[in-house]
N, C-alpha and C positions, 0 to 999 in steps of 0.2 A: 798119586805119586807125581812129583815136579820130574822135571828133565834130572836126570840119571846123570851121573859124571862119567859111565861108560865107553872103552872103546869100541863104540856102533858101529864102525866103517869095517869090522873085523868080525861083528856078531854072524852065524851062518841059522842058530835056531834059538827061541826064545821062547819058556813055556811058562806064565806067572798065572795059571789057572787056578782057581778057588783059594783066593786071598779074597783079602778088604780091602786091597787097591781100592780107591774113587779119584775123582778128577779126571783130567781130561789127559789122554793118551800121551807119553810122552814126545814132544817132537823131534827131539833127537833120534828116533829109531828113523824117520825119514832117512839120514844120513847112513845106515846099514844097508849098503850096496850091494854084500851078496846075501841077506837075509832072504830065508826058502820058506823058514816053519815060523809064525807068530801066532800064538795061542795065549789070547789075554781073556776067555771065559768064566763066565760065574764070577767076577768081582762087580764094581761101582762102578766102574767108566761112565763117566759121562761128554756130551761134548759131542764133535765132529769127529768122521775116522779122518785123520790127517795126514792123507797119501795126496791132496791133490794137484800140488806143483811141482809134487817129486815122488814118480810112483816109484814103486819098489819092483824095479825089471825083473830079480830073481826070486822074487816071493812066488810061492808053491799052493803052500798052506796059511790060509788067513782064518781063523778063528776067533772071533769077538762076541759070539754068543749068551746072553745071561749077564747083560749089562744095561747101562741107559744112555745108550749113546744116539742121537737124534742127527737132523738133517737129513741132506739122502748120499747116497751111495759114489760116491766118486767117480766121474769120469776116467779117472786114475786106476782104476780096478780094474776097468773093461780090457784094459792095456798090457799086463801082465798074465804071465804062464801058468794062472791060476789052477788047479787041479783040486783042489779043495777052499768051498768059500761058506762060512759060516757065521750068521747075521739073523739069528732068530731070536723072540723074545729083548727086543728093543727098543727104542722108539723112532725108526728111521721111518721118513718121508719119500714119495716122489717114486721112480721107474727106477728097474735094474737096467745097467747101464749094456 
């Protein structure tokens, strides 16, 4: 899916699990400042996770599980009040941060 025409900066949960999304993560969800719940599992994702110039302070729940999404894990992640992080079956590289 391309960048979304969305009001991001207002989104608080986002759940687009077990679709045929592929491409690469939209970057406009960077801009969803108070986003808690992101759950993009079981689709195509591919690509980078794209938190790392702008983490997502209020993100809770990161779920990206069941995709193809490569590189390694964002220094951006470590950073965040995460309570639930979900990154298996991937193709990510390198240390959890």
């Amino acid at each position: 899916i391309s960048d979304m025409n969305l009001p991001f900066e207002s989104l608080v949960s986002l759940d687009l699990s077990a679709n045929i999304f592929t491409g690469s993560i939209p970057l406009g969800l960077s801009k969803a400042q108070i986003l808690s719940t992101l759950i993009l599992s079981n689709n195509g994702f591919s690509g980078r996770i794209p938190f790392e110039d702008d983490p997502l302070s209020s993100l809770v729940h990161l779920v990206l599980n069941n995709n193809r999404i490569s590189g390694s894990i964002p220094e951006a992640v470590a950073s965040t009040h995460l309570t639930e992080l979900s990154l298996y079956d991937n193709m990510l590289t390198g240390t959890i941060p």
